[in-house]
N, C-alpha and C positions, 0 to 999 in steps of 0.2 A: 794744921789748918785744913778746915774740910774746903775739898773742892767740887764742883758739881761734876766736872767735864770726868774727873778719876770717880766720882759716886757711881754714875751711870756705868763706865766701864767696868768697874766693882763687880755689879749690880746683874749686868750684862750676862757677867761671865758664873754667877753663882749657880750655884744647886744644891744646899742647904742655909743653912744658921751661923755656918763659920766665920762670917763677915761682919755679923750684925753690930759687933763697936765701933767701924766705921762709920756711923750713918747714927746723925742727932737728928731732932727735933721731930718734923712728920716724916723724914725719910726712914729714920726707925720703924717707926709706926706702919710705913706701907710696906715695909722690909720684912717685918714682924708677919705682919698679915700674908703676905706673899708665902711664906712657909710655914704654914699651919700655927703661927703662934710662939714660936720658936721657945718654948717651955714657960712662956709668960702666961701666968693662972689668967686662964677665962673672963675671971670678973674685972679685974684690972684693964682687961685690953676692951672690955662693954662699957663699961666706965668711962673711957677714952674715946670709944666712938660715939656713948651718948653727947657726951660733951660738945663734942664736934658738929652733931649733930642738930646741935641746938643754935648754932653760931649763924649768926648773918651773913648776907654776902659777903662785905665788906670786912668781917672779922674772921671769915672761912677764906678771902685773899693776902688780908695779914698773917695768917697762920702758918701760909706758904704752899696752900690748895689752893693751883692758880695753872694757869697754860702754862708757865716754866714747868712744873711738876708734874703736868699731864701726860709726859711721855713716861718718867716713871714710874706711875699708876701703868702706862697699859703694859711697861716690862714686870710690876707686879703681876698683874691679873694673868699674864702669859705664866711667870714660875706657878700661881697658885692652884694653877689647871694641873700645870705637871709635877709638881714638888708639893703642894701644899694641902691633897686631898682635898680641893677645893673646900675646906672652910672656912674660908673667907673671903671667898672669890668675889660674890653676890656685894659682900662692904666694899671691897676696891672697885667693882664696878660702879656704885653707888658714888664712891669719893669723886671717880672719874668724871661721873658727870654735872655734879657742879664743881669740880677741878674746870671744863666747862664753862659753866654759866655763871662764873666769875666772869667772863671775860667776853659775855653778850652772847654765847654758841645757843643757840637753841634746838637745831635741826642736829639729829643721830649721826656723830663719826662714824664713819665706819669702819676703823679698825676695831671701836669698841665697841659696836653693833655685830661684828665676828665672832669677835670673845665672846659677848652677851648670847649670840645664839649657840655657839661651845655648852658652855657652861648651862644652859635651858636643859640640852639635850643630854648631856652627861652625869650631870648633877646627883641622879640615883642610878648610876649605872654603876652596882656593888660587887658584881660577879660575871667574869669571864665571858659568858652567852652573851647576859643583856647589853653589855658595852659592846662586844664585836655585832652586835645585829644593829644595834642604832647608828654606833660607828660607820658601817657601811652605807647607811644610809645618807650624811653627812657628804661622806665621798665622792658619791653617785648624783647629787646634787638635787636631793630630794629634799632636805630639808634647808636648801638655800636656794630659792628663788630661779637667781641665775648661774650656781652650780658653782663651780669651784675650777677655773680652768688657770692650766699655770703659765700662762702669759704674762709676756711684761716683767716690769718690778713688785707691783703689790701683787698681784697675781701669783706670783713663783713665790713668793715668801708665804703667800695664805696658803700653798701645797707646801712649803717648807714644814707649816705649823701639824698641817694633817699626818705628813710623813713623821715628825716629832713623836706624836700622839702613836702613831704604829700603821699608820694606812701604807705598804707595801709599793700598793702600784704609786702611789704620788713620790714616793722614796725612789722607783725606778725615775719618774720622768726629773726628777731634781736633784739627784747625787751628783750630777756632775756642773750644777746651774753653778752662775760664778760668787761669789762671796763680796757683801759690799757693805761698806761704811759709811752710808749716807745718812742711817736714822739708826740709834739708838734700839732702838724694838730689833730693826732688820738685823743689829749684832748679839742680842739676845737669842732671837733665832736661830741663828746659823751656830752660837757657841753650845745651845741646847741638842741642836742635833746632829752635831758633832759627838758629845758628850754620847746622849741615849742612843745613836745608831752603834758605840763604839760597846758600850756597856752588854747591851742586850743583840749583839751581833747581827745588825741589818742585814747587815750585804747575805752573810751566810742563809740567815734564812729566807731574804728575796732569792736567792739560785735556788731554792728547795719548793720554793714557790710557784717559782715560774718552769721549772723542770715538772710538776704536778699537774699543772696546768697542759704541757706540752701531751701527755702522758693522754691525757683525753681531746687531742686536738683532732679531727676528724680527719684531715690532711698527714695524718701522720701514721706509717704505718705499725702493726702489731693490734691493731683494736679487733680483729673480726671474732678474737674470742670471748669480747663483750659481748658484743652483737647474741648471743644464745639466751642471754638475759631476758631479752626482749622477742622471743621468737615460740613462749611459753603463757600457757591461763591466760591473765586478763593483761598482757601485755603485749598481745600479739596486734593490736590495733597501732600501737607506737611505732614511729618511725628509726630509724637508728641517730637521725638526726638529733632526734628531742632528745633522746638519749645521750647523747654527748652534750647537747646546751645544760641537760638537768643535772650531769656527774661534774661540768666543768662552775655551774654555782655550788653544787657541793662544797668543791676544792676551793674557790673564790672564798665562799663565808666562812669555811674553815682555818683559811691559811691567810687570806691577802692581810688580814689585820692583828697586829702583834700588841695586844693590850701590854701596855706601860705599867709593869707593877707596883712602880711608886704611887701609881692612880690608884690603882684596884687591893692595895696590899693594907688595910686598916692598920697593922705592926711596923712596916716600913716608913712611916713617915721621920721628916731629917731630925736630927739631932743637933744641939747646940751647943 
């Protein structure tokens, strides 16, 4: 007997295809999508979304795209970022928001106004550089308004999702935040990054990180044999200062962001 309360946790805890006979009707379907398709031919799963696509309100909340299933959708669109080489992120967002407007929402969630700006800024980030530069920008709260601080409950889980994704410093400020069972998404979260901080060794390379960082801290000593760098041709106007601000973004853009190669790896996507 399918149950919803064991779908979600199912769901929750996934990181591939392995699960997907669990899960009938559109929980398939977002299950599917959630991990790149999970071997199901292309045209079949277009097929399926035109279909959908075409349905009324009223027969898009019979189908079971409705506020119940809204939160499934956003634990979709979360796996699809990190497991699914986002193609099919853009349809789960899509579904999400008349998941929605079944149900009279009209104004932008925001958790799904999160994901939706994720997914904008990521979307063609194919290669190493480009991901870890926009990445960072993400972090810094440049391409979010009001920046991304990890306060609170939704606060610490939106650093949860950045640290997930590889952003180092927000993995410093929330490895130790407490773990909670309130929502659905929040236990996707926390199983996800568990999982890829264990995989791809957070911790080890935040110590390698922040020891780099230390390495050019001005307060710290052994630097003065930098300092000759700048005391030659056209660098003798610089201060030793800027010198340290400009080797310590070096080390920042280099190190703080640890692209998720399930993201960036076209070969690695999951298997069913």
């Amino acid at each position: 007997m399918f149950k919803l309360s064991k779908a979600y946790s199912e769901f929750g805890s996934s990181t591939d295809c392995s699960k997907i006979e669990q899960f009938p009707g559109v929980y398939r379907l977002i299950y599917t999508l959630s991990f790149g398709g999970c071997g199901v031919p292309e045209e079949k799963i277009e097929d399926e979304l035109q279909k959908i696509e075409s349905l009324s309100t009223s027969e898009i909340m019979l189908l079971g795209i409705n506020t119940l299933t809204y939160p499934f959708i956003l634990i979709g669109i979360h796996k699809s970022i990190l497991y699914g080489r986002m193609k099919y992120t853009w349809r789960l967002i899509v579904l999400g928001r008349r998941a929605l407007l079944t149900a009279g929402y009209s104004n932008p969630e925001e958790w799904l106004e999160f994901y939706n700006g994720l997914y904008l800024t990521l979307r063609d980030k194919t290669d190493t550089e480009s991901y870890t530069s926009m990445f960072a920008l993400i972090s810094d709260g440049i391409l979010f308004s009001d920046g991304i601080k990890c306060e609170e409950e939704k606060g610490s889980y939106k650093c949860k999702v950045l640290a997930t994704l590889g952003d180092l410093e927000r993995y410093e400020e929330i490895r130790d935040a407490p773990v909670r069972r309130k929502s659905y998404l929040y236990y996707a979260i926390d199983k996800d990054l568990e999982f890829i901080s264990k995989k791809f060794d957070f911790d080890e390379k935040l110590e390698r990180y922040k020891k780099a960082l230390e390495k050019y801290d001005i307060n710290k000593p052994g630097l003065a044999s930098s300092v000759m760098y700048y005391v030659t041709g056209s660098f003798l106007k610089k201060t030793f200062t800027d010198y340290v601000k400009e080797k310590r973004k070096e080390i920042v853009e280099r190190e703080r962001v640890v692209p998720v190669p399930l993201l960036l790896n076209k070969d690695s996507g999951p298997k069913r």
